[in-house]
C-alpha positions in Angstrom: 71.5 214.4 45.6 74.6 214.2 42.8 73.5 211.1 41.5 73.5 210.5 37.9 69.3 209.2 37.0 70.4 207.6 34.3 70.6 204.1 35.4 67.1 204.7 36.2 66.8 204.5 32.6 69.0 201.7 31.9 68.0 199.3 34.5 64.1 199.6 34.4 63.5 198.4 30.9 60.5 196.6 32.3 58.8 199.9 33.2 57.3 201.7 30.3 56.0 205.0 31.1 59.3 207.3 31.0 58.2 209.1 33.5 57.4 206.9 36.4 61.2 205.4 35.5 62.7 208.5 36.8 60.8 208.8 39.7 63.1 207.8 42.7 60.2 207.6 44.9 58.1 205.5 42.6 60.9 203.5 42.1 62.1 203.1 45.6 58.5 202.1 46.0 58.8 198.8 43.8 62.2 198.1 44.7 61.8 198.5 48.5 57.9 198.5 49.5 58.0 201.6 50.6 56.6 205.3 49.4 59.9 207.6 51.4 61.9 210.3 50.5 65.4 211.6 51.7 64.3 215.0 53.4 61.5 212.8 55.9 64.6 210.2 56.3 66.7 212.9 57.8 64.1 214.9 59.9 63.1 211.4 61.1 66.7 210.3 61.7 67.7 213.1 64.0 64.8 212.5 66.7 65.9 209.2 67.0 69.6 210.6 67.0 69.0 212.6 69.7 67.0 210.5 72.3 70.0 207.9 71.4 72.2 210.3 73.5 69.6 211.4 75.9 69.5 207.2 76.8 73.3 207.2 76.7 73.9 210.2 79.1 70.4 209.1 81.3 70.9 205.1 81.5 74.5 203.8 80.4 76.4 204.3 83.8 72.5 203.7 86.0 72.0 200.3 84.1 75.7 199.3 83.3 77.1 195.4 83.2 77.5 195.6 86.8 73.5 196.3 86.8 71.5 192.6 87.9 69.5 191.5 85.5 66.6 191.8 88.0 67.3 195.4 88.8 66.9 196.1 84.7 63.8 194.2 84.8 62.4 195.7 87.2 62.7 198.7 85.8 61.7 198.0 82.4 58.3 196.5 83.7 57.3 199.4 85.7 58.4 201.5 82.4 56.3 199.8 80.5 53.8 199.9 83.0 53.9 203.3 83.8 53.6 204.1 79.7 50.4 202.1 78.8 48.4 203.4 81.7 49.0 207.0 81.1 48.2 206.4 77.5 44.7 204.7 78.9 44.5 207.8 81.5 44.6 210.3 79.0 41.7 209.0 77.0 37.8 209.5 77.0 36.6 206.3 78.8 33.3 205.7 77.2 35.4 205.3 73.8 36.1 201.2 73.0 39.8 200.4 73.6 41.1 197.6 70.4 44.5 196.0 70.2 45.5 194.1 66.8 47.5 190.8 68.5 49.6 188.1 66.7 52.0 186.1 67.3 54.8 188.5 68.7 55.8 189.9 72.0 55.0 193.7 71.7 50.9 193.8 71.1 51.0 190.9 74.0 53.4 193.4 76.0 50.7 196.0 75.9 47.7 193.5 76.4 49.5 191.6 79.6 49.7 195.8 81.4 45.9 196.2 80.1 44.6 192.5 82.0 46.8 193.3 84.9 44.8 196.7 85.7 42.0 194.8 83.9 41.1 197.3 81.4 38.7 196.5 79.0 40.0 195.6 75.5 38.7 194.4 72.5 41.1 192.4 70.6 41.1 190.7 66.9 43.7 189.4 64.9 43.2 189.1 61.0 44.4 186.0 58.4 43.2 182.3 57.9 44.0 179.5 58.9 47.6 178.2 58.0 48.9 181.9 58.5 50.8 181.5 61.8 49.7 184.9 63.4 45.7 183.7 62.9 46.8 179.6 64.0 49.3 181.0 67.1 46.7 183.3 68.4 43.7 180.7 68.5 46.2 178.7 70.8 47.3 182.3 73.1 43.3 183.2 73.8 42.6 179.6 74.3 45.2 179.9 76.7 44.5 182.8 78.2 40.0 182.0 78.3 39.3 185.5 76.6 37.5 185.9 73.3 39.4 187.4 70.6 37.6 188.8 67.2 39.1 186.5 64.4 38.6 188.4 61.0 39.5 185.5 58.8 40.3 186.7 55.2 39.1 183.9 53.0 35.5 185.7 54.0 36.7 189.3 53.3 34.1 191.2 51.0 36.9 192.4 48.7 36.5 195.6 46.6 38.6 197.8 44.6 36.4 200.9 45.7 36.5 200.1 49.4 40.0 199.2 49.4 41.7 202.2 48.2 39.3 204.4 50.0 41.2 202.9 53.3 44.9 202.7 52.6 45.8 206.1 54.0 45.4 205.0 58.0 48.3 203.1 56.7 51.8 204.1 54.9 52.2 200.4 54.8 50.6 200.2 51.1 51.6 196.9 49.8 48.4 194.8 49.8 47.2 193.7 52.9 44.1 192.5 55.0 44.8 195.1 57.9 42.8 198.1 55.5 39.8 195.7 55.4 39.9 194.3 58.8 40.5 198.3 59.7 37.3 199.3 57.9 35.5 196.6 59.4 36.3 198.0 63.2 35.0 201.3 62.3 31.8 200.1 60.3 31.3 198.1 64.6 32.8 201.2 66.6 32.2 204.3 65.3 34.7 206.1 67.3 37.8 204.1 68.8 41.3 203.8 70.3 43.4 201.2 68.9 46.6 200.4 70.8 49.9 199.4 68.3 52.9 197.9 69.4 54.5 199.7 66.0 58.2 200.2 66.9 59.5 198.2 69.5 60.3 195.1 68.1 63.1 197.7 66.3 63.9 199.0 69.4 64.2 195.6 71.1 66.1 194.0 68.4 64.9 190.8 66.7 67.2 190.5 64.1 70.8 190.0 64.1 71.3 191.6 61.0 69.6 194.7 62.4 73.1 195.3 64.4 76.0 193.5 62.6 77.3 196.0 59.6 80.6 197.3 60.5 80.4 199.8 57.0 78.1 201.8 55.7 77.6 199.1 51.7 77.0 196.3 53.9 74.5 198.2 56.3 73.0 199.2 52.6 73.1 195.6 51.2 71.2 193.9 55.2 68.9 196.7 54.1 67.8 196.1 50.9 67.7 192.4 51.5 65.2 193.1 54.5 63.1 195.1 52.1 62.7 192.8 49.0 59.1 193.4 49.3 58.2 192.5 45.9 61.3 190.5 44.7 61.7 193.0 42.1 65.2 193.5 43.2 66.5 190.9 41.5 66.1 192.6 37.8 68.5 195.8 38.8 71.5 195.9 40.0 73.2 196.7 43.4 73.9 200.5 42.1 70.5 201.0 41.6 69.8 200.2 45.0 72.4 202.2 46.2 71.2 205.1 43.7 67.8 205.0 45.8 69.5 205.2 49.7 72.1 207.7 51.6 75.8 207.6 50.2 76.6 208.0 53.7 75.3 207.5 57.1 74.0 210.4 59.3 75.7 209.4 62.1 78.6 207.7 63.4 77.5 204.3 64.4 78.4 205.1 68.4 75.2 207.2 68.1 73.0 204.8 66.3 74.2 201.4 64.2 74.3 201.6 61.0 72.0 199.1 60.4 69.1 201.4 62.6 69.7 204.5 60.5 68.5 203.2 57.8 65.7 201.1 59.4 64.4 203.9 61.2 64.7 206.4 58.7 63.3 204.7 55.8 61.4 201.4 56.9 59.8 202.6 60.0 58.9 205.8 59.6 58.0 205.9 56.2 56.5 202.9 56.0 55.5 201.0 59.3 54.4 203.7 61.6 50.5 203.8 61.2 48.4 207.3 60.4 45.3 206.6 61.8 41.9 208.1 60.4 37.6 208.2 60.5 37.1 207.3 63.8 40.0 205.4 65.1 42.8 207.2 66.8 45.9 205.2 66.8 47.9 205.0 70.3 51.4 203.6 70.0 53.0 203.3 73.4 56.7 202.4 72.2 57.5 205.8 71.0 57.4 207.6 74.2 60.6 209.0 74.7 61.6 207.0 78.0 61.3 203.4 76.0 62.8 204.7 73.3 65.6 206.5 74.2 66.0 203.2 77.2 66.5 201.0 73.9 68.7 202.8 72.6 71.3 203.0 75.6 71.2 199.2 75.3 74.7 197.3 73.8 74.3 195.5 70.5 75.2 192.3 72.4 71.5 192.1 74.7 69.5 193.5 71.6 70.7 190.7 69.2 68.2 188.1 68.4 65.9 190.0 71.1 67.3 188.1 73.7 67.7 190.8 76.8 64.0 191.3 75.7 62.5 188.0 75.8 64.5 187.4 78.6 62.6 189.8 80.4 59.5 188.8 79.6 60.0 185.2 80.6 60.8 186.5 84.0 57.2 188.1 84.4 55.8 184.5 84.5 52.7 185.3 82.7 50.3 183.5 80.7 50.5 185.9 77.8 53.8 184.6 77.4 53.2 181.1 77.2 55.3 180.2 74.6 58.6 180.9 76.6 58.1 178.5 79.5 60.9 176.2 80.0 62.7 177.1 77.0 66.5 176.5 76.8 67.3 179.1 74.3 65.5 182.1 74.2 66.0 183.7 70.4 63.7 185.2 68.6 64.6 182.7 65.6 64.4 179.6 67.4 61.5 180.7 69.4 59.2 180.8 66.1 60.6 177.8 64.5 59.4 176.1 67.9 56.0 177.9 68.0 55.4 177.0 64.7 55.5 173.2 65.1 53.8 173.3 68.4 51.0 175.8 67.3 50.3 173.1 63.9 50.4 169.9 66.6 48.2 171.9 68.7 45.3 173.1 66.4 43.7 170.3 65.8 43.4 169.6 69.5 41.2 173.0 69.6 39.6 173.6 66.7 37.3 170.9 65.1 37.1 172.8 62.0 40.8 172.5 61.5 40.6 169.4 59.5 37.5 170.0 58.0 39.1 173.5 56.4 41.7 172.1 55.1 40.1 169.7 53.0 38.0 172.6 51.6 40.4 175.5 51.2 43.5 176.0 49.5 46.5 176.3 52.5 49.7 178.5 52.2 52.4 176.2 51.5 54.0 177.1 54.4 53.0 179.5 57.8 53.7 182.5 56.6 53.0 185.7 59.3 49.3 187.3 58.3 48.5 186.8 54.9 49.1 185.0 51.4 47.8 186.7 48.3 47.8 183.5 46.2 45.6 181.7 49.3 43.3 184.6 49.2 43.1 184.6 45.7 42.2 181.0 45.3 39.9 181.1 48.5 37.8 184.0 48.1 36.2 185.2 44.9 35.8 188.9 45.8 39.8 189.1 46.1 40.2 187.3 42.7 37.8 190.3 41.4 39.5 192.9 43.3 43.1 191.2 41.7 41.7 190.9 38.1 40.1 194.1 37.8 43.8 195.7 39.2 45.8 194.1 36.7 43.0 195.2 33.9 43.5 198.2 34.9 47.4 198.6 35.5 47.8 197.2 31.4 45.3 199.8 30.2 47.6 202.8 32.3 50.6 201.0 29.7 53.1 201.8 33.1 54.2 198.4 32.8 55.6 196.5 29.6 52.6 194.2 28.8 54.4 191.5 28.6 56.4 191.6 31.9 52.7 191.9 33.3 51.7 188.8 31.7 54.4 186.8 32.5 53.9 187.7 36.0 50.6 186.5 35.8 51.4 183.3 34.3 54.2 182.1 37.1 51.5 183.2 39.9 48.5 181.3 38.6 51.2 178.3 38.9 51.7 179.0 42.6 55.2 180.8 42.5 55.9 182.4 45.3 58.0 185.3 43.8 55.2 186.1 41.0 52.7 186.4 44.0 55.1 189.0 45.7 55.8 190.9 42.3 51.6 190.3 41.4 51.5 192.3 44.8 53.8 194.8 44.1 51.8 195.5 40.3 48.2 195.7 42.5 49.2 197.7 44.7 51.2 200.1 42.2 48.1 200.4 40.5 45.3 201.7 43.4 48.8 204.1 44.1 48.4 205.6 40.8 44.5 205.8 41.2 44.8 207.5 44.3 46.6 210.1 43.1 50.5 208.7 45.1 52.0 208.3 42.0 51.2 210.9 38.9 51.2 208.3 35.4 
């Protein structure tokens, strides 16, 4: 890189240790959420690259516009299909099967091919209530009669120990509950498969955004506002961020988007993709080669919003898919604004406890996906340890300014949202340095 480090110095006045403020990855790590480097980015980059052309060369002319819908669905069911069961085929049958589900379409895609050739699956989904993935899934297995494990996070038996001796099945190291609900499934099932739908919502495209930058700074900029994990963006500059990515892209956008270069290169497999470890075996179906390189044949136009995708999946007519009965507009942003009013008129029809919870437990403000650190914090002691032995801890390792620590701390015991994704960011910074990630 020919990049001058030197606005690392200038910009991160907040960090004190020296050297962590020249450490690209470090920083990219507080800026972005993510622990990635360019020489992954690039090895990662040109797989994806090259089943981009295989799909062009194998699918553009076979499934073209003059292609019926019906003829693409039918094809992309008995893909999908044919993908999941070989995955099942190829494993040791008297080892338990889990699937994580929550409130989007790709862990339900997998679970509707696994009760269709009725496989048996142990599902669980992790949060509390008022986190919409935990509400939205009481209302799918109601739905659906099955039992689902419900590992509510209020309840957790939080540790500092326990937790950073779990993080690396994960790359995904800002806090979350998925390390303890992970170390819960193996303390049940000693050895396990557990299916992940890691991938294809990229592939399928939920987002606008993920496909509308016609040059390479505004590819950067979608980017970077995607990945504000801890909101520490706001205290550099936009050169900074640009200091930390690509100054070009890979590829011309014919072969992948601009927008997907850096998403798959950075975000999802340096960060998302899971690793897997004592005792479970991760399987994720979406990165064989045939979905994948099917995806990426497909024109921006059916990926935006995930419409082609939902589309199909509301022509399986299947319970699993509930939510997209008799809907006018099927967009993946107007689909959760509607399933989050309906699930929240719904609950209280289903579970008794609903009202009874939330006169006894502090709610997120609003429905956020899985988890909310402040929640947790105020709802569960052991986390509140966990949380103030971290931040004991970062201070005494003097990477931070103290101050900028403390004023952090001050805004989140007020409920700010933005001081409870920067506390996250510090936390989790901290059990990075202890586990030897980061060298203070």
């Amino acid at each position: 890189m020919k990049k001058n480090p030197s606005i690392l110095e200038r910009e991160l006045d907040f960090v004190a240790s020296s050297k962590l403020r020249y450490n690209e990855r470090f920083v990219r790590y507080l800026l972005m959420g993510m622990v990635a480097d360019f020489d992954r980015a690039r090895q990662g980059i040109d797989y994806f690259a090259q089943l981009s052309i295989e799909g062009k060369n194998e699918y553009s002319l076979k499934y073209s516009a003059d292609a019926s819908d019906q003829e693409i669905f039918t094809f992309i069911y008995d893909l999908l299909n044919r993908i999941v069961m070989e995955k099942i085929e190829s494993i040791d049958k008297t080892i338990p099967v889990t699937l994580g589900v929550s409130s989007g379409y790709d862990s339900r895609s997998i679970l509707l091919v696994l009760l269709k050739h009725n496989i048996p699956v142990i599902t669980y989904t992790y949060g509390q209530l008022g986190n919409f993935d935990f509400d939205f899934s009481k209302m799918l297995f109601k739905s659906l009669k099955r039992r689902n494990i419900f590992f509510d996070t209020s309840k957790f038996k939080w540790s500092l120990k326990s937790y950073e001796q779990g993080i690396f099945k994960f790359q995904d190291y800002p806090i979350s509950p998925r390390v303890i609900t992970e170390q819960l499934l193996s303390d049940k099932y000693n050895r396990r498969y557990d299916l992940q739908g890691y991938l294809n919502d990229s592939l399928t495209g939920p987002r606008i955004s993920s496909f509308g930058s016609d040059n390479w700074d505004l590819a950067i900029d979608n980017f970077c506002r995607a990945n504000d994990q801890f909101k520490f963006q706001g205290l550099v500059s936009r050169d900074t961020l640009k200091f930390l990515l690509p100054e070009k892209p890979y590829f011309q956008p014919e072969i992948l988007s601009l927008d997907r270069q850096l998403n798959f290169s950075f975000r999802q497999i340096q960060r998302i993709r899971p690793v897997g470890g004592r005792g479970a075996t991760f399987i994720t179906p979406f990165e064989d080669r045939r979905w994948v390189s099917f995806w990426l044949s497909r024109m921006s136009k059916d990926l935006e919003e995930q419409r082609f995708y939902l589309k199909f999946l509301n022509s399986l007519k299947e319970n699993v898919f509930f939510d997209l009965k008799d809907k006018s507009t099927l967009e993946r942003t107007a689909l959760k604004k509607y399933n989050i009013k309906s699930t929240y008129s719904g609950l209280k029809l289903i579970d008794k406890a609903y009202s009874k919870y939330m006169r006894n437990k502090k709610l997120p403000s609003k429905p956020g996906a899985h988890f909310c650190l402040y929640t947790c914090y105020c709802n569960n002691k052991s986390f509140r340890n966990m949380i103030n032995e971290s931040i004991g801890r970062l201070k005494k390792r003097k990477v931070f300014k103290e101050i900028f620590i403390d004023k952090i701390w001050m805004d989140f015991e007020k409920g700010d949202a933005t001081a409870a994704a920067m506390l996250n960011g510090l936390v989790s910074t901290d059990i990075l340095i202890e586990v030897g990630v980061f060298d203070e």
